[in-house]
Kinemage of the C-alpha trace (Angstrom):
@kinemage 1
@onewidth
@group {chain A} dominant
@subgroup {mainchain}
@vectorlist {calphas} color= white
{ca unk a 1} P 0.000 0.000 0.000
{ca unk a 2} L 1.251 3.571 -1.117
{ca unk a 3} L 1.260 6.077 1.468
{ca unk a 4} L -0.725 9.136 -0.246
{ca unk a 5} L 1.105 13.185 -0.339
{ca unk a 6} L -0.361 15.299 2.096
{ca unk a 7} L -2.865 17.754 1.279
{ca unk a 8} L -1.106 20.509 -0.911
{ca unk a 9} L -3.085 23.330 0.841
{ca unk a 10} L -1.315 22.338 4.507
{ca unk a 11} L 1.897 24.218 3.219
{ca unk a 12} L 4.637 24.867 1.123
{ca unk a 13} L 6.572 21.863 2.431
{ca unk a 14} L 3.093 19.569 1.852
{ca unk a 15} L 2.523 20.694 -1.917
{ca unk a 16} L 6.763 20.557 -2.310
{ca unk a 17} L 6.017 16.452 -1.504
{ca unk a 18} L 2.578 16.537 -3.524
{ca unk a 19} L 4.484 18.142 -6.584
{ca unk a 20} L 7.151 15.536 -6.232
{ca unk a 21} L 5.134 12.532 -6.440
{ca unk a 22} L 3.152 13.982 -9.211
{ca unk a 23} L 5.853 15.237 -11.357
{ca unk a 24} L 7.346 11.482 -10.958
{ca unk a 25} L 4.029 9.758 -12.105
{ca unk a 26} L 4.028 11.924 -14.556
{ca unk a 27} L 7.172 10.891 -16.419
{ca unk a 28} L 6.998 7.341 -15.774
{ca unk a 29} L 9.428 7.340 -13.165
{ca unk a 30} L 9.698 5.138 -10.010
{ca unk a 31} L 11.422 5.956 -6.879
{ca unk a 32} L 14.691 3.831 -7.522
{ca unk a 33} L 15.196 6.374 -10.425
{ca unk a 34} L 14.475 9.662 -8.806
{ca unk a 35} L 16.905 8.471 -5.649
{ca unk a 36} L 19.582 8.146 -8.462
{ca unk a 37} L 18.780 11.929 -9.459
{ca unk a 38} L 18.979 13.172 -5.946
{ca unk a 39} L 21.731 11.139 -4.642
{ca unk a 40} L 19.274 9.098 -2.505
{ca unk a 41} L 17.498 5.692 -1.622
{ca unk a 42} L 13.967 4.474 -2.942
{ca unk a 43} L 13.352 4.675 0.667
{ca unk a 44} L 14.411 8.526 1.635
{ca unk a 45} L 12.693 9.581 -1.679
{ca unk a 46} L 9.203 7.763 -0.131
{ca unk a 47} L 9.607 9.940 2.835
{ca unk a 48} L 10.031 13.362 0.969
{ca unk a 49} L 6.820 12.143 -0.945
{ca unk a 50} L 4.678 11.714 2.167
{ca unk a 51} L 6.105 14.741 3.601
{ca unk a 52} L 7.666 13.274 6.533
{ca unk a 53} L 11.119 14.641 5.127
{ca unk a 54} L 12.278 17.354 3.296
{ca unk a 55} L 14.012 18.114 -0.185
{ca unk a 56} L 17.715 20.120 0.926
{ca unk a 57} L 19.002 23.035 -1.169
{ca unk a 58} L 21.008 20.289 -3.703
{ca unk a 59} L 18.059 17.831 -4.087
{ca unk a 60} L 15.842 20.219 -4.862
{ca unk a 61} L 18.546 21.767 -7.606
{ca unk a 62} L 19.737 18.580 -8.849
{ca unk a 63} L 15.067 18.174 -9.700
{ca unk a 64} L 15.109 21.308 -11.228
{ca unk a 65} L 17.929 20.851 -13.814
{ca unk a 66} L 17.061 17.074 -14.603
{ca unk a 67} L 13.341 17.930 -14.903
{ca unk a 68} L 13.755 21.425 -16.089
{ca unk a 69} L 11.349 23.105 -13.390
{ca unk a 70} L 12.577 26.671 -14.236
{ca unk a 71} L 13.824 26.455 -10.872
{ca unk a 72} L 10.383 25.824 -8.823
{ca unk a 73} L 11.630 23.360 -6.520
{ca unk a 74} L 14.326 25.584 -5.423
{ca unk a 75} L 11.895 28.564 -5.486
{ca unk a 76} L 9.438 26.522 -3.093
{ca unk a 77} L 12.047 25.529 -0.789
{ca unk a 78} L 13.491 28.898 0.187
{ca unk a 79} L 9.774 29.921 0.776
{ca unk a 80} L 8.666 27.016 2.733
{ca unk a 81} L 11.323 27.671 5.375
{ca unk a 82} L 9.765 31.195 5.921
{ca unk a 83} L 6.640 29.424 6.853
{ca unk a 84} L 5.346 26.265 8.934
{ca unk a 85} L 6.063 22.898 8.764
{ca unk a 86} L 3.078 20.945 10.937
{ca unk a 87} L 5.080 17.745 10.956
{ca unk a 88} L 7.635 19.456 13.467
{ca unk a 89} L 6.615 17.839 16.377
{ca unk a 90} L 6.907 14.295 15.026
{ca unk a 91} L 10.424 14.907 13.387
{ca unk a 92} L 11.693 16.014 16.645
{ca unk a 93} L 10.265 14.058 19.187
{ca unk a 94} L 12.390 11.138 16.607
{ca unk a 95} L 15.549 12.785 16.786
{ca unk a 96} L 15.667 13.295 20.330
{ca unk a 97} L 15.147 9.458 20.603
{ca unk a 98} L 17.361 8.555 18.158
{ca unk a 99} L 20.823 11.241 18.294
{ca unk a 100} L 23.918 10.050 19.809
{ca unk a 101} L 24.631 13.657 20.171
{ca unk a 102} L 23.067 16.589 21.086
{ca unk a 103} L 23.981 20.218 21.483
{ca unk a 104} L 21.052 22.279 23.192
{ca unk a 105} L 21.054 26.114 23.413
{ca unk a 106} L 17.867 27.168 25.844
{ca unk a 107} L 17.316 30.454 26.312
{ca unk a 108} L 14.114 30.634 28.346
{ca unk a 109} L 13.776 27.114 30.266
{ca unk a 110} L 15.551 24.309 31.453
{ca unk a 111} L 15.547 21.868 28.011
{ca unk a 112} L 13.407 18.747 27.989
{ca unk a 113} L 16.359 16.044 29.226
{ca unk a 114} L 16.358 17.927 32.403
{ca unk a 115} L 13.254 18.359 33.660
{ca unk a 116} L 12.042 16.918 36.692
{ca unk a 117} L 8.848 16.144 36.830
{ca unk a 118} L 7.651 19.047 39.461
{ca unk a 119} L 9.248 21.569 37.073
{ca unk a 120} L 8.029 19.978 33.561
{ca unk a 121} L 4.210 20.270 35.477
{ca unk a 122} L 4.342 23.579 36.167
{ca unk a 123} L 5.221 24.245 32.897
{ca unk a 124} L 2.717 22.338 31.127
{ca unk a 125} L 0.099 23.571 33.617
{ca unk a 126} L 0.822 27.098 32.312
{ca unk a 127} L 0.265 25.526 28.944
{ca unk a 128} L -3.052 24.517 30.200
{ca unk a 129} L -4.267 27.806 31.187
{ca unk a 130} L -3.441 29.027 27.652
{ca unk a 131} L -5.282 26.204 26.235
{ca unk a 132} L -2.391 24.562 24.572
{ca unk a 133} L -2.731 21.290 26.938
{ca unk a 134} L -5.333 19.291 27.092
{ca unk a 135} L -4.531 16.531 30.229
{ca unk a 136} L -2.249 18.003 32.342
{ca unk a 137} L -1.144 14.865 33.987
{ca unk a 138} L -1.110 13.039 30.846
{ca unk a 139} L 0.750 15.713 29.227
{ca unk a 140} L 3.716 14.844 32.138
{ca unk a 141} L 3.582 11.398 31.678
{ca unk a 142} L 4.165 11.593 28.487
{ca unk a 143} L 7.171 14.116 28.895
{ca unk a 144} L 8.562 11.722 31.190
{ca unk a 145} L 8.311 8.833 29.327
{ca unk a 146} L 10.086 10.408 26.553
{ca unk a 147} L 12.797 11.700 28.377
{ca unk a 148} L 13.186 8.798 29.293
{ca unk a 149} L 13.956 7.629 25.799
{ca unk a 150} L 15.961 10.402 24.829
{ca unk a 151} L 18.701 9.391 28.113
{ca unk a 152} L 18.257 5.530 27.396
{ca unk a 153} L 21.449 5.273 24.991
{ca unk a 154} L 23.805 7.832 27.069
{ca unk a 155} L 24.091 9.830 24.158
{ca unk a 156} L 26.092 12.752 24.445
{ca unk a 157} L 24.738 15.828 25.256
{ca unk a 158} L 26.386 19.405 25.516
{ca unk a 159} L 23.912 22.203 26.724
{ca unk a 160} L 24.115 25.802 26.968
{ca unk a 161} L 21.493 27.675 29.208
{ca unk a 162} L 20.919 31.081 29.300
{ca unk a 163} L 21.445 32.306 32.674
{ca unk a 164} L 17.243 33.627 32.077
{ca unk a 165} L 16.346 30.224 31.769
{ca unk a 166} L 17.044 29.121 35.393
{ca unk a 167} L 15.099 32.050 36.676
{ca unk a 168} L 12.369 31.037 39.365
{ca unk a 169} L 9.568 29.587 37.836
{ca unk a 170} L 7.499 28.481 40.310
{ca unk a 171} L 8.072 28.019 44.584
{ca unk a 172} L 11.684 27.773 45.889
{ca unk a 173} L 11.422 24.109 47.033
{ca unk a 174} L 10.428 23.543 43.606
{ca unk a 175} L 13.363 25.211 42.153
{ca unk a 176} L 15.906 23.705 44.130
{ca unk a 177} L 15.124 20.256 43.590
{ca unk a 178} L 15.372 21.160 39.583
{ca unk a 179} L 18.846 22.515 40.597
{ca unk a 180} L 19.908 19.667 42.178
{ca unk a 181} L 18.955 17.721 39.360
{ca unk a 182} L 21.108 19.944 36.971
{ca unk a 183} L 23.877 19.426 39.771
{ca unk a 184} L 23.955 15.786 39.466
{ca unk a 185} L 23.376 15.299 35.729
{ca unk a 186} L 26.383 17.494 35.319
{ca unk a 187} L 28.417 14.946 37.280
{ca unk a 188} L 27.866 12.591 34.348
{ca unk a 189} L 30.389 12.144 32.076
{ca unk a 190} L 28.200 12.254 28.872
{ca unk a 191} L 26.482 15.420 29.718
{ca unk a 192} L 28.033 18.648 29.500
{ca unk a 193} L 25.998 21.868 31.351
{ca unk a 194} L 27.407 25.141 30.838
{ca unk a 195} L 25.933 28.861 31.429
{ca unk a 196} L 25.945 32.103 29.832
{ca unk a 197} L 25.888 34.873 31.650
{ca unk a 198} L 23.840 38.176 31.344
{ca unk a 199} L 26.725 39.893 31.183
{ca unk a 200} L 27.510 38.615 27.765
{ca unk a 201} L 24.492 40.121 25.803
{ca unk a 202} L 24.406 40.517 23.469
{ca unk a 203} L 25.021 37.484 21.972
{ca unk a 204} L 23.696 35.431 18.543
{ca unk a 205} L 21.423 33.538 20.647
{ca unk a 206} L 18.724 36.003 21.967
{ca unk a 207} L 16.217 35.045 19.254
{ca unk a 208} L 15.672 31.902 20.249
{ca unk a 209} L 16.679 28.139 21.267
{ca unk a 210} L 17.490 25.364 19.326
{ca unk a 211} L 18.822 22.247 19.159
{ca unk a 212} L 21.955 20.184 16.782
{ca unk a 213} L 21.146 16.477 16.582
{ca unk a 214} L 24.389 13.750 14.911
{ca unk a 215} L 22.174 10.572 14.036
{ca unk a 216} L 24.242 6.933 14.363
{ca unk a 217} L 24.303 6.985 10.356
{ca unk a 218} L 26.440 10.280 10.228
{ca unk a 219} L 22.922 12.696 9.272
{ca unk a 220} L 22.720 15.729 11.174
{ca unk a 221} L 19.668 17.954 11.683
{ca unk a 222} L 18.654 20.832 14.006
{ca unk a 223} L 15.011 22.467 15.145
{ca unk a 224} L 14.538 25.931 15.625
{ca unk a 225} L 11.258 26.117 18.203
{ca unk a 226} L 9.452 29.740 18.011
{ca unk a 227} L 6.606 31.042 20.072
{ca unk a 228} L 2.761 29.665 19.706
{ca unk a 229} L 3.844 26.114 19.568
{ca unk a 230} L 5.664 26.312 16.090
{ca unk a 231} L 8.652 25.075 14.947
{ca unk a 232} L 10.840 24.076 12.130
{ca unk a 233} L 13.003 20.992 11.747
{ca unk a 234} L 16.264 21.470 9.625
{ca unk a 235} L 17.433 18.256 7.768
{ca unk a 236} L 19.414 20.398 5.192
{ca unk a 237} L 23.280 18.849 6.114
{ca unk a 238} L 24.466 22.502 5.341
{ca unk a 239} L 21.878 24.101 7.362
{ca unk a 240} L 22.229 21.828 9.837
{ca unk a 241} L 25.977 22.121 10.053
{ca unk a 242} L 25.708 26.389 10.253
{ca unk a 243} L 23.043 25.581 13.582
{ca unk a 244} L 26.753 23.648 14.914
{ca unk a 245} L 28.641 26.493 14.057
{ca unk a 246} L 25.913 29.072 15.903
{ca unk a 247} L 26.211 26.612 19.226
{ca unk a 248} L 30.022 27.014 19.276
{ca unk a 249} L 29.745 30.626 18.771
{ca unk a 250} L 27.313 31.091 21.817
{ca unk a 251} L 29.864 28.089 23.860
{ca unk a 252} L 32.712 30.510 22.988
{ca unk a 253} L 31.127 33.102 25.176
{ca unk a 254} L 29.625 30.536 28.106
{ca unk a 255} L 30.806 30.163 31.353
{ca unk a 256} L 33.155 26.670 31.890
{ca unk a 257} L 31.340 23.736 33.459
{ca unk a 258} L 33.032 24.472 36.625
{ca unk a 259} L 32.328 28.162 36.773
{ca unk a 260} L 28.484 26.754 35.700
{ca unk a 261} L 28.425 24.344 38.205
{ca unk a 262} L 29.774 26.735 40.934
{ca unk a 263} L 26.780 29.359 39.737
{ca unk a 264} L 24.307 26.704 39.995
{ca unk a 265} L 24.823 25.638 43.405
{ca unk a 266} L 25.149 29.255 44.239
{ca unk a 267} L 21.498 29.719 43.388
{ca unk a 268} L 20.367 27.434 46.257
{ca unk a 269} L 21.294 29.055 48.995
């Protein structure tokens, strides 16, 4: 059974997989020969045809000059990443599971990984109140669970919090047992917490956080989160690699993990 496109009218990325599929039908082509156009597998060029994946900057060249688009491929993609991609959620929930490394710039909250569960309610009970969760409870157990997955594999993970993020956001007890969870994941040696400091604003991450995934096959990606629950996953390699680059920039200008650490447990007392 064929998987259908997704409804063209969703978005630019949804019509860039409808228009992919149909232009192949079209010329009598099957998947095996398209991969060989793109560089690709049978199997990667299924994905970018239900939309679950995207077309990068060279695939989507390499379709315009073999199919003589004037371009329109090309044209789509630089427009689609202006926009939103609904499948956002899905991509990145999968990467988190499945990277052996992760570099994490949060400029607002403590990231996902490390969460407790006292701290990841009262943030989805805020969520609640603005109608963006349904089940609060639910919503945590979920959360859990897939932190959870994410930390099954020790992957690596090098973080980068902006000293906003571990503001107070909710009663001190609360707080401090969050801290002390930071303390003791930073005593592992596959997890790497660092801090930058107020002091160092401005810097090229105040417009967001965002996180750099390496997958087990050598594929990178990165997701840029915005406000009002949308986001964009990047599975461009160049793109991708330019998020890296961004992290190091903003590490350059983070405390070390010992200063961090020392700051940290400062905030308890």
């Amino acid at each position: 059974m064929v998987n259908p496109s997704p409804n063209p009218d969703i978005s630019l990325y949804a019509l860039m997989a409808y228009y992919l599929r149909f232009l192949r039908l079209k010329r009598n082509m099957t998947q095996t020969q398209v991969g060989r156009i793109i560089n690709c597998t049978k199997s990667q060029v299924s994905k970018y045809e239900v939309g679950t994946r995207q077309l990068d900057e060279l695939e989507c060249a390499a379709l315009d000059k073999a199919w003589d688009t004037g371009g329109l491929f090309t044209i789509l993609l630089r427009y689609a990443r202006l926009g939103f991609d609904p499948n956002w959620p899905e991509g990145l929930r999968r990467y988190q599971r499945e990277a052996s490394v992760m570099r994490l710039f949060y400029n607002n909250v403590i990231p996902m990984p490390f969460q407790n569960e006292s701290y990841a309610r009262s943030l989805l009970t805020a969520g609640h109140e603005a109608q963006l969760v349904g089940d609060v409870e639910r919503a945590v157990a979920k959360r859990m669970a897939h932190q959870e997955m994410m930390l099954a594999d020790d992957p690596m993970i090098w973080a980068i919090l902006d000293e906003v993020a571990l503001r107070p956001m909710a009663d001190t007890g609360l707080m401090e047992e969050q801290r002390d969870r930071l303390l003791k994941l930073m005593d592992l040696r596959n997890i790497s917490i660092r801090v930058i400091p107020e002091a160092a604003l401005p810097h090229i991450g105040v417009d967001g956080s965002f996180s750099y995934f390496e997958l087990q096959n050598g594929q990178r990606a990165a997701f840029a989160g915005t406000n009002f629950n949308i986001g964009r996953i990047i599975d461009d390699q160049a793109e991708a690699a330019r998020v890296a680059v961004r992290f190091e920039r903003i590490a350059a200008r983070s405390w070390s993990e010992d200063q961090s650490r020392e700051w940290i447990a400062g905030m308890r007392t």
